[in-house]
C-alpha positions as CSV (number, residue, x, y, z in Angstrom):
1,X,-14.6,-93.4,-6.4
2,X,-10.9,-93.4,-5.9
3,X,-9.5,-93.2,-2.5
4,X,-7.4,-90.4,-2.9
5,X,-10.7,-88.6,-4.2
6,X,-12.7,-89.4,-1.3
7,X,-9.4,-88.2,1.0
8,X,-8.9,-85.0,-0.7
9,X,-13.6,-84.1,-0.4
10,X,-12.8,-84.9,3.0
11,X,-9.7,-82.5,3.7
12,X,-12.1,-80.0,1.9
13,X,-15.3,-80.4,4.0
14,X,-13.7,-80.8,6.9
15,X,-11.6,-77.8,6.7
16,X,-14.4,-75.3,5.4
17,X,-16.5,-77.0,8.1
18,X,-13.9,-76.4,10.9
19,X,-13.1,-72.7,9.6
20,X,-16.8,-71.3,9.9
21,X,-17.2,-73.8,13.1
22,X,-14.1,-71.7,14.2
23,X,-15.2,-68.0,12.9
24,X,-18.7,-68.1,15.0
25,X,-16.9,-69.4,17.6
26,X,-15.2,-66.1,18.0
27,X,-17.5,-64.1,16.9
28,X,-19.3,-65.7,19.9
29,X,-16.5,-65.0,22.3
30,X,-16.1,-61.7,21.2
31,X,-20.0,-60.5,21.6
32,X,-19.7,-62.5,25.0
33,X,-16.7,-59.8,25.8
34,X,-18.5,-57.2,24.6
35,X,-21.7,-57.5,26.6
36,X,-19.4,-58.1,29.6
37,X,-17.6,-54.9,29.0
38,X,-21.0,-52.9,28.9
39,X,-22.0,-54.6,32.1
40,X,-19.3,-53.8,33.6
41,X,-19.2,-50.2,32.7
42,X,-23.1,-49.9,33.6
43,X,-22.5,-51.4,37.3
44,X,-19.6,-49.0,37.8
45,X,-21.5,-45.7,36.7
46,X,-24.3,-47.3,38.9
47,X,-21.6,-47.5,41.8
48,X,-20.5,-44.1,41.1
49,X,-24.1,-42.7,40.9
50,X,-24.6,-44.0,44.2
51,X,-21.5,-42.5,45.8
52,X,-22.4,-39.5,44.7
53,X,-26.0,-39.3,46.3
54,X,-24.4,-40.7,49.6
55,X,-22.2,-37.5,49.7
56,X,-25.3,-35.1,48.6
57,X,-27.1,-36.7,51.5
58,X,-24.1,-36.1,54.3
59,X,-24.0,-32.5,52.8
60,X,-27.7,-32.2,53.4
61,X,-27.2,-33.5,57.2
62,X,-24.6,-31.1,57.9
63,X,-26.3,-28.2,56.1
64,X,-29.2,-28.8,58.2
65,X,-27.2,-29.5,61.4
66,X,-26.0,-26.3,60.9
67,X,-29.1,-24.0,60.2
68,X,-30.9,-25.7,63.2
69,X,-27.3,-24.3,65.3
70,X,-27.8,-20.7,63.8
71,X,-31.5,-20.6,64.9
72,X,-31.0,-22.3,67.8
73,X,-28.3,-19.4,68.7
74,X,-30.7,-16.3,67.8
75,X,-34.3,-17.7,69.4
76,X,-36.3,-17.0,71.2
77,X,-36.9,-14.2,68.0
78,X,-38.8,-11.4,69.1
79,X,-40.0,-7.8,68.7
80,X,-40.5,-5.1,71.4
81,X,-43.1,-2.6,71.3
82,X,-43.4,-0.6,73.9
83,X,-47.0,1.2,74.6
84,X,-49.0,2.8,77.5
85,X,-50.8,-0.8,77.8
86,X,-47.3,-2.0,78.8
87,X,-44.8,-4.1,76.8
88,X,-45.2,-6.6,74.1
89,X,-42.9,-9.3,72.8
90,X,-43.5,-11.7,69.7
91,X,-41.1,-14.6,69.1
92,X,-41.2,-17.7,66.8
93,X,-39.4,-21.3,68.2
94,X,-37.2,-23.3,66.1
95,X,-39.7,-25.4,65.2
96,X,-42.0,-23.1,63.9
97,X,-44.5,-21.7,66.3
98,X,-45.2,-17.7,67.0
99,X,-46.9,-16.1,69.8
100,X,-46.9,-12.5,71.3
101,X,-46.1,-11.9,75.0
102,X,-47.9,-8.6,76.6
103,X,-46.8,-7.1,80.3
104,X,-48.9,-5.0,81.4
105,X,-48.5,-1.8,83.2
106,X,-46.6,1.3,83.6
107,X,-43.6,1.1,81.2
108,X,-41.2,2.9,83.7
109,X,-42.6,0.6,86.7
110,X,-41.3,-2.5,84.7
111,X,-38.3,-0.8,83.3
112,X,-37.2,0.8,86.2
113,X,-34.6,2.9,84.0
114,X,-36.4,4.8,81.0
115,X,-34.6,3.1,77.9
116,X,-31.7,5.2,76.3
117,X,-32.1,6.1,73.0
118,X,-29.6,3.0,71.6
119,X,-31.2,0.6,73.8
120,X,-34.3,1.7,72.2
121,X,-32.5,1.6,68.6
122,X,-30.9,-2.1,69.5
123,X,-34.7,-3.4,70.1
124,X,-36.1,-2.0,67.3
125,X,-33.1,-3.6,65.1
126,X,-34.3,-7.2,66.4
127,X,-37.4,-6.7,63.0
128,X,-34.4,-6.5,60.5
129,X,-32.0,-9.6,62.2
130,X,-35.1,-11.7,61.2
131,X,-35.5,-10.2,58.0
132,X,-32.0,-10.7,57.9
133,X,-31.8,-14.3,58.7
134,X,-31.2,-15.4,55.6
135,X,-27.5,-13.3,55.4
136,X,-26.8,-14.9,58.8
137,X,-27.2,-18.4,57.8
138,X,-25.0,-17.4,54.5
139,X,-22.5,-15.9,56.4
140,X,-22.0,-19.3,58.6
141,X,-21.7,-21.7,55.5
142,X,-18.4,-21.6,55.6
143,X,-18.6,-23.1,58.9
144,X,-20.5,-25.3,58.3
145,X,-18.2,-26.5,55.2
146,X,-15.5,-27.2,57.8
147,X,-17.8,-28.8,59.8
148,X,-18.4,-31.0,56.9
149,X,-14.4,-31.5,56.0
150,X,-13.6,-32.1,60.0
151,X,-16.1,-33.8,61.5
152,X,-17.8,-36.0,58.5
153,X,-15.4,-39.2,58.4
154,X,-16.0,-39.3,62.4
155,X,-19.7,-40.7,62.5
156,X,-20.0,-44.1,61.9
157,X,-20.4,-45.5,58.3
158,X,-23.7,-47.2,59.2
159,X,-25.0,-43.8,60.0
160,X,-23.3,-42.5,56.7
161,X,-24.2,-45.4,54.6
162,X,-27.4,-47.2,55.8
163,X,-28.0,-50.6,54.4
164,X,-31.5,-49.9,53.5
165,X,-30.6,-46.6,52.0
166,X,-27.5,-48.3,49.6
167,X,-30.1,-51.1,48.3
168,X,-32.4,-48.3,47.5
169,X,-29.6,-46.4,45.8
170,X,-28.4,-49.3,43.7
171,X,-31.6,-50.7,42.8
172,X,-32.5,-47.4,41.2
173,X,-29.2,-47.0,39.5
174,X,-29.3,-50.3,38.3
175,X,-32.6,-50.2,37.0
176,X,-31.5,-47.0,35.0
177,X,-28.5,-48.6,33.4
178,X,-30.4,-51.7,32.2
179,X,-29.3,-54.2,34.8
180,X,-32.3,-55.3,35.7
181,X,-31.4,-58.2,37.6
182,X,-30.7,-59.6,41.7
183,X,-26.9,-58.4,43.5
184,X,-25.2,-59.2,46.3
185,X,-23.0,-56.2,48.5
186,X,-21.3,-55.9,51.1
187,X,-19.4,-52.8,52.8
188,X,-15.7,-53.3,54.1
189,X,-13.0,-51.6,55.5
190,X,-9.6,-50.7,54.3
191,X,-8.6,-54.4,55.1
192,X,-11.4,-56.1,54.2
193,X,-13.5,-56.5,57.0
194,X,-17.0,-56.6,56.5
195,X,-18.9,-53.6,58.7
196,X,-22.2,-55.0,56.8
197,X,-23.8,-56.9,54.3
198,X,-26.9,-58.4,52.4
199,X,-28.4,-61.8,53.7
200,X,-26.8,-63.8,50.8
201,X,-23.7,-62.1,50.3
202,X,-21.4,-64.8,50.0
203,X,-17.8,-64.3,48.9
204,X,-17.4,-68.0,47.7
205,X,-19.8,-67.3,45.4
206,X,-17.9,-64.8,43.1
207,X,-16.8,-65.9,39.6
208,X,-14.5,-64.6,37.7
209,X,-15.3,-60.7,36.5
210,X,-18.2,-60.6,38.8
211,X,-16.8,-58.9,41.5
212,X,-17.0,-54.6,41.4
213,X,-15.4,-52.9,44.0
214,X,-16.5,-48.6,44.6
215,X,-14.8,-46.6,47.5
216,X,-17.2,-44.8,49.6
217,X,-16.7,-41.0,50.2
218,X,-13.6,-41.1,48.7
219,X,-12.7,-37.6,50.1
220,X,-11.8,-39.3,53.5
221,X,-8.7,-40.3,54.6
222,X,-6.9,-43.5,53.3
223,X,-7.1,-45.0,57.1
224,X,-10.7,-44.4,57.4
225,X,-11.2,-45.4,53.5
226,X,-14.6,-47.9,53.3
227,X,-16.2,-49.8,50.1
228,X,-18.8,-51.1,48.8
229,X,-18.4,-54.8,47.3
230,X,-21.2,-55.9,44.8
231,X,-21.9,-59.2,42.9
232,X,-24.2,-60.3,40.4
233,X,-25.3,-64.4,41.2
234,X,-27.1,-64.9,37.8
235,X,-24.7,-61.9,35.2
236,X,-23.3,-65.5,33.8
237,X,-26.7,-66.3,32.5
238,X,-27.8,-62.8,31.8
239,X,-24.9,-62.6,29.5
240,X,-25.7,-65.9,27.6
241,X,-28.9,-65.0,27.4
242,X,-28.1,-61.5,25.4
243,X,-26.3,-63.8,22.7
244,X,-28.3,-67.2,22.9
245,X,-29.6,-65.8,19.5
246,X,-26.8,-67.6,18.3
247,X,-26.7,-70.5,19.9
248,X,-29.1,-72.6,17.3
249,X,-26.2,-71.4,15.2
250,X,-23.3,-73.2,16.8
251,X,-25.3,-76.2,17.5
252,X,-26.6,-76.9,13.6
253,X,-23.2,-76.0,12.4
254,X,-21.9,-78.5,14.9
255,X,-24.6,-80.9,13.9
256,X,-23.3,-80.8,10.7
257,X,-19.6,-81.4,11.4
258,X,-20.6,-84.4,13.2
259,X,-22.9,-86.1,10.4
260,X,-20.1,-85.0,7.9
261,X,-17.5,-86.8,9.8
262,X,-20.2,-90.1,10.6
263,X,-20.6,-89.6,6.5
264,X,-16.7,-89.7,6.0
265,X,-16.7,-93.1,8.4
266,X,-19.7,-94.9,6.5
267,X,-18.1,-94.4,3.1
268,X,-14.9,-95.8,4.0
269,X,-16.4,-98.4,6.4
270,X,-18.7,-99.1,3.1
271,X,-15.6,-99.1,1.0
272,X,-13.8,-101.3,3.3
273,X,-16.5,-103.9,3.0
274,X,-16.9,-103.7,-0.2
275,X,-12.8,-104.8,-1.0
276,X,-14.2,-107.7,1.4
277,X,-16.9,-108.6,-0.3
278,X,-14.7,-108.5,-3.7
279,X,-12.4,-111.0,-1.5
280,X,-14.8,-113.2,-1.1
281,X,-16.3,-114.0,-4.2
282,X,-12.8,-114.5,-5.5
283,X,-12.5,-116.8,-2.8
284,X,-16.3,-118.0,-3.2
285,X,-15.3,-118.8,-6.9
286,X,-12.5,-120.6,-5.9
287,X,-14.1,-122.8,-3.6
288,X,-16.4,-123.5,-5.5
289,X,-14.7,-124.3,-8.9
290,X,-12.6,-126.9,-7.1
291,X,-15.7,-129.0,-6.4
292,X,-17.5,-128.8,-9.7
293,X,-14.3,-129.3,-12.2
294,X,-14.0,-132.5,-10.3
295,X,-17.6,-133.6,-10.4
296,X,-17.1,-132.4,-14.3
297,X,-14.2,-134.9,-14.3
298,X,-16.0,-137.4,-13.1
299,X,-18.9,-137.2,-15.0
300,X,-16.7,-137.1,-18.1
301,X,-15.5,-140.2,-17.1
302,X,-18.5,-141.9,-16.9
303,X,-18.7,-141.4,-21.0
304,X,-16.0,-144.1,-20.9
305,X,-16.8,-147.3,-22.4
306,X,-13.9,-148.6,-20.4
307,X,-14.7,-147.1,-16.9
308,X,-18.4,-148.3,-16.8
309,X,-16.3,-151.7,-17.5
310,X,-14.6,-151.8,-14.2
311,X,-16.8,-152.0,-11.0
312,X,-13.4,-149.9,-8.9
313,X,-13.4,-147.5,-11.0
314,X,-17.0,-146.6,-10.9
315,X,-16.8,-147.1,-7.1
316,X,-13.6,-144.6,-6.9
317,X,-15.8,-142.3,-9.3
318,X,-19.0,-142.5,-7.4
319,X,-17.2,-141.3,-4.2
320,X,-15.3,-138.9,-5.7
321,X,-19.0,-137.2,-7.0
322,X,-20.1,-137.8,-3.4
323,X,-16.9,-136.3,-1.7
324,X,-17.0,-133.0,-3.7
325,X,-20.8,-133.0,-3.7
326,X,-20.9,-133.2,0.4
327,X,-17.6,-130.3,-0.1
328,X,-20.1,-128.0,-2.2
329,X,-23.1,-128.6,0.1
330,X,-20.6,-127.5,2.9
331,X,-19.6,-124.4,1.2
332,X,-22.8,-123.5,0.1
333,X,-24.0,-123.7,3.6
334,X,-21.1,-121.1,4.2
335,X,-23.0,-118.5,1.6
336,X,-26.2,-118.9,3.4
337,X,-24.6,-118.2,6.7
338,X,-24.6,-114.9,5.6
339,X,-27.7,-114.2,5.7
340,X,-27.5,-115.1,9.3
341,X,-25.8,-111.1,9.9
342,X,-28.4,-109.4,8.3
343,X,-31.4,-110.3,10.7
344,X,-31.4,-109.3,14.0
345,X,-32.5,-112.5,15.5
346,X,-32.3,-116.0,14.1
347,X,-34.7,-118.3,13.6
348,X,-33.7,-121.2,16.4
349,X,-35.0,-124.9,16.8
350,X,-33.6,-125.1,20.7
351,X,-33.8,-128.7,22.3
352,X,-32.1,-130.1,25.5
353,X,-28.8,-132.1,24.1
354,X,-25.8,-133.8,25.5
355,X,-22.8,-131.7,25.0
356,X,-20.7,-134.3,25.0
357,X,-22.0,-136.7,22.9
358,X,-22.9,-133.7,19.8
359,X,-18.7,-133.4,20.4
360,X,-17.5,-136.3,19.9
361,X,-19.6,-137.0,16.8
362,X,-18.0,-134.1,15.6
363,X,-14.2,-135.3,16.6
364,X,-15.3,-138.4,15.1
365,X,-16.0,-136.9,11.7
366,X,-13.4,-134.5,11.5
367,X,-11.1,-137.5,12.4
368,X,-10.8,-138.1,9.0
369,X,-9.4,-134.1,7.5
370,X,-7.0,-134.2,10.4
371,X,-5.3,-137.7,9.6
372,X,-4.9,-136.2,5.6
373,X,-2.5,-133.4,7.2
374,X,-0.9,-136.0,9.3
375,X,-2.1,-134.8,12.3
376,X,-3.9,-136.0,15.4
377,X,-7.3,-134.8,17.2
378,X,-7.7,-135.7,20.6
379,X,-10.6,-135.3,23.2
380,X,-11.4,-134.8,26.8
381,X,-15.2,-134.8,27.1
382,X,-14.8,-134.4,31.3
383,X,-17.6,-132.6,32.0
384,X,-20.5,-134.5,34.1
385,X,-23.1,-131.9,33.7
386,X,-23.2,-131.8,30.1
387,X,-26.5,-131.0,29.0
388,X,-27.4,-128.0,27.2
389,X,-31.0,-126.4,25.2
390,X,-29.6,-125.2,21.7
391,X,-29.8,-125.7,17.8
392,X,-28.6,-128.9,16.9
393,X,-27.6,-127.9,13.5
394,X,-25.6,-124.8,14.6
395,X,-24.1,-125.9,17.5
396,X,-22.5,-128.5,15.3
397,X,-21.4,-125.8,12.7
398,X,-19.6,-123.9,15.7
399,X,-17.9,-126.6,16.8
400,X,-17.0,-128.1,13.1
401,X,-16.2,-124.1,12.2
402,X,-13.3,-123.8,14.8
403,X,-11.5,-127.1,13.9
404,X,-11.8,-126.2,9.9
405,X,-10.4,-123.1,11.0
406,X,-7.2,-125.0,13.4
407,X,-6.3,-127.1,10.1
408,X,-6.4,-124.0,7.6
409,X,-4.2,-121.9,9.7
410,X,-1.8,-125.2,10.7
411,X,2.0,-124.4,10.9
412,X,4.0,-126.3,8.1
413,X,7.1,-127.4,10.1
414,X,4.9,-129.2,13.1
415,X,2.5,-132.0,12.8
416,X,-1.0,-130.5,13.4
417,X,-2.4,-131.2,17.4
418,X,-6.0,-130.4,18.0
419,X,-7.7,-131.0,21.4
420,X,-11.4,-130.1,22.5
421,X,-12.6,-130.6,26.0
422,X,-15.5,-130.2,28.0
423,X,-15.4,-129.2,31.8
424,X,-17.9,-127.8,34.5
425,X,-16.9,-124.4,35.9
426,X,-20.2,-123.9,38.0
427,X,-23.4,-125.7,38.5
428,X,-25.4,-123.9,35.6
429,X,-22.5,-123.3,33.1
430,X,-20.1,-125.9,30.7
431,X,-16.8,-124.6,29.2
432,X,-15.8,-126.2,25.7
433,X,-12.3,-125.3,24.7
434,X,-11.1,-126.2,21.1
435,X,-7.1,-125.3,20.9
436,X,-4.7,-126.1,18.6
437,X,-1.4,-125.7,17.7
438,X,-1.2,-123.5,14.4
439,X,0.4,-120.3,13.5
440,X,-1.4,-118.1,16.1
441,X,-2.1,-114.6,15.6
442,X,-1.3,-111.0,16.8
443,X,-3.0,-109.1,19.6
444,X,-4.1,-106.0,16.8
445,X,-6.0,-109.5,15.4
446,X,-7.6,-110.5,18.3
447,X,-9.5,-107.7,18.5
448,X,-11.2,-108.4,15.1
449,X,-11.6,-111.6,13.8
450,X,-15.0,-111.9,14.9
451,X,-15.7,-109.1,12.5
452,X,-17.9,-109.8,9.1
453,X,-15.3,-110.7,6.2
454,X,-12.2,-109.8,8.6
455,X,-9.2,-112.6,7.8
456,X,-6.0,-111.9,9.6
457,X,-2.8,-110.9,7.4
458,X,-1.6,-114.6,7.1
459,X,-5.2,-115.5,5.7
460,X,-4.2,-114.0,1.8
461,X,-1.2,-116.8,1.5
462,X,-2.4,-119.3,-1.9
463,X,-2.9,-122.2,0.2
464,X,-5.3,-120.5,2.8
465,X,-9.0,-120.1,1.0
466,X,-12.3,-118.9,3.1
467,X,-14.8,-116.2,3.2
468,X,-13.8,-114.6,6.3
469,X,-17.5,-115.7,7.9
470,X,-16.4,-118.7,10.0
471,X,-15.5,-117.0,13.1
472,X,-18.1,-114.1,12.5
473,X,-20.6,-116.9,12.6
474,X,-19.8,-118.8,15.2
475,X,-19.6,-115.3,17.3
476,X,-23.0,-114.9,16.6
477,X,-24.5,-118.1,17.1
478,X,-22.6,-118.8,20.2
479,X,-24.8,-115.1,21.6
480,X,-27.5,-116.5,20.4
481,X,-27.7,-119.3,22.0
482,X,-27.2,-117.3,25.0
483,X,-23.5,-118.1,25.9
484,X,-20.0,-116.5,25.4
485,X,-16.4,-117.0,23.5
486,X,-13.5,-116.0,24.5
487,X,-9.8,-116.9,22.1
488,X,-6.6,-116.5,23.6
489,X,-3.8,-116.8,21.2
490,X,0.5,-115.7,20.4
491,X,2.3,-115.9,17.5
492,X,3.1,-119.2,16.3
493,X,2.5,-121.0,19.5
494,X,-1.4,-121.6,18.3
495,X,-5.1,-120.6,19.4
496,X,-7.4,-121.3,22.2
497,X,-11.3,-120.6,21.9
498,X,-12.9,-121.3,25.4
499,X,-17.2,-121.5,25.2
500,X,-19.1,-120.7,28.0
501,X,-23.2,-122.3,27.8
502,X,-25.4,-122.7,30.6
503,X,-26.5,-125.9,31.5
504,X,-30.2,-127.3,31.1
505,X,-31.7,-127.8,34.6
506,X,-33.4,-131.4,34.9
């Protein structure tokens, strides 16, 4: 599949996955408003509702203050009836009870002045004032209205308002809008001063929106003005909770955008390595053709009546065939490197060896590729604790992998300089340092040449053949054997890899 293919499904996806991402998230943040616009209009009816009720209630008080005042005012009630027995009374006390007083004897001896007929007429009208109460108490409600206007806002708003009367008043009201669920409140004054409030009323609690404010008796004048101030602790998660139905929405929508995009990054990743891959069996091909035309070559030769003649010339042919034969072997032990990447641990034949000694073979070998360029190796094997438990064979390959890769990327106008050296940084650790003095590379490089098939720009030039395994390898091996690398390195001023191993403890 062409890359602009794959780019243009990807706009696609990721656009239509990123729209309906986008549509429920509004829908979301629109239901969220919603449901917090119907809370907010249920707590304030509530508040209202309860407002109301407090009023009813002081207009009960008063109504009753003032009834108990017109009885008080007109009791004892009583009736006269006067008889040769004497005289009798019967009255009823404001709180209910009736009785009949009787004084016996002469009427004229207790009333020393024989009743007039109005006195006698003013008695007698006491049976219709009690029948009449009720247009009494009538007539004084309009007092008692005034009472009401004057004299209401003058008692205490404790008294007007009691704390376990408000909770009672909200709880119901709340419970018959819906909102079913614990408050916080608190009554304050015109500046803000609480006069009361619940035990975990607590102002630094309050969130945005979760704060409703209703004036008390709001017939009362602005300098004696109070409120009530109510809060809901847990209306965050009651409001989630009304729209966590879709929730599993978001999240599997989300899901997907993420898998989509982790799809996106494998197929170019797997693209990426697959234009590797296609590198290196051009280069594999290469590397290999080299070898065998000349072993061909040779082994045409030896067809040569004349050639099998002369003992130099079979010598020069014979270590030609060996020369490109031990060059084939070498690369072919590149290929099966790779199959060092695709298991998670490799198979190890650790033993105790001397550091130094497994170097300088090396050096000594490699002697011989470094004087062809022109160059010169050089060693400082300083370290006195040089012992170390690892692979023989691939602790040889790192060290031989590094120098191949100093002489491939060698500057042309300098003679080539390679020094490895050996030096104790602790008493359980060895640094080996291989540096040269080659082309260097760029920082953006740095970060990846220990990558799988990764070769740094300057790595495509015709003269510069590999897999792009070398490093990757010795990166690996050099974990496995329980150590680390490090490479410092600039622009043509060349490269440094610095080994850390731990020492073997006799």
């Amino acid at each position: 599949m062409k890359k602009s293919t794959i780019w243009f499904l990807t706009i696609i996806m990721a656009l239509t996955l990123a729209g309906l991402l986008y549509v429920q998230i509004m829908y979301m943040r629109s239901m969220i408003k919603m449901r917090d616009d119907q809370f907010a209009e249920g707590v304030k009816r509530s508040l209202y509702a309860v407002t109301m009720s407090l009023e009813q209630d002081e207009t009960k008080y008063y109504l009753e203050e003032g009834i108990d005042g017109v009885e008080t005012s007109i009791l004892p009630r009583y009736a006269i009836d006067g008889s040769d027995e004497g005289l009798k009374y019967s009255f009823k006390t404001p709180e209910g009870v009736t009785g009949d007083l009787t004084l016996k004897g002469n009427l004229n001896d207790i009333m020393p002045q024989t009743p007039s007929a109005s006195m006698v007429e003013r008695y007698r009208s006491g049976r219709e004032i009690l029948r009449d109460q009720y247009v009494y108490k009538k007539g004084l409600l309009d007092e008692v209205v005034m009472r009401l206007i004057s004299q209401s806002s003058t008692r205490p708003i404790e008294q007007r308002a009691d704390s376990a009367v408000m909770v009672s008043y909200m709880r119901m009201e709340f419970d018959n809008n819906g909102l079913d669920l614990p408050f916080e409140f608190a009554v304050v004054n015109r500046v803000g001063a609480v006069v009361y409030k619940s035990a975990g009323y607590n102002p630094m609690d309050v969130s945005d929106n979760n704060m409703f404010v209703q004036t008390l008796f709001p017939n009362d004048s602005r300098n004696r003005m109070y409120y009530v101030k109510v809060y809901f602790p847990t209306k965050r998660d009651y409001i989630i909770s009304s729209i966590e139905f879709l929730i599993p929405s978001f999240v599997f929508t989300l899901i997907l955008l993420i898998v989509f995009i982790y799809t996106i990054f494998l197929a170019f990743r797997q693209k990426k390595l697959t234009e590797m891959k296609n590198d290196f069996i051009n280069n594999m091909t290469h590397e290999f053709k080299t070898p065998i035309s000349t072993i061909s070559l040779a082994a045409q030769m030896l067809n040569d009546a004349s050639v099998l003649k002369s003992p130099k010339m079979l010598e020069h042919i014979s270590t030609v065939i060996n020369d490109e034969t031990k060059r084939l072997r070498f690369q072919v032990e590149k290929v099966l490197q790779m199959s060092m990447f695709d298991r998670q641990k490799a198979t190890l034949k650790l033993q105790d060896l001397d550091a130094n000694v497994v170097i300088a073979n090396v050096v000594h070998t490699f002697k011989i590729k470094v004087d062809k360029y022109g160059g010169r190796i050089e060693s400082e094997l300083d370290a006195e604790n040089s012992t170390i438990h690892v692979d023989e064979m691939h602790f040889t390959n790192v060290i031989f992998n590094l120098l191949d890769n100093a002489v491939k990327y060698r500057r042309e106008d300098v003679p080539l300089l390679l020094k490895v050296t050996t030096r104790d940084i602790s008493d359980d650790r060895i640094a080996i340092t291989v540096q040269d003095n080659g082309i260097g590379m760029r920082k953006e490089d740095l970060k990846k040449i220990f990558e799988k098939f990764y070769r740094v720009s300057t790595g495509n030039l015709h003269n510069v053949k590999g897999f792009g395994l070398g490093l990757a390898y010795v990166n690996k091996m050099v974990h496995e054997l329980g150590g680390d690398i490090t490479v410092e390195s600039e622009l043509n001023s060349g490269t440094k890899f610095t080994i850390i191993l731990k020492l073997t403890k006799n």
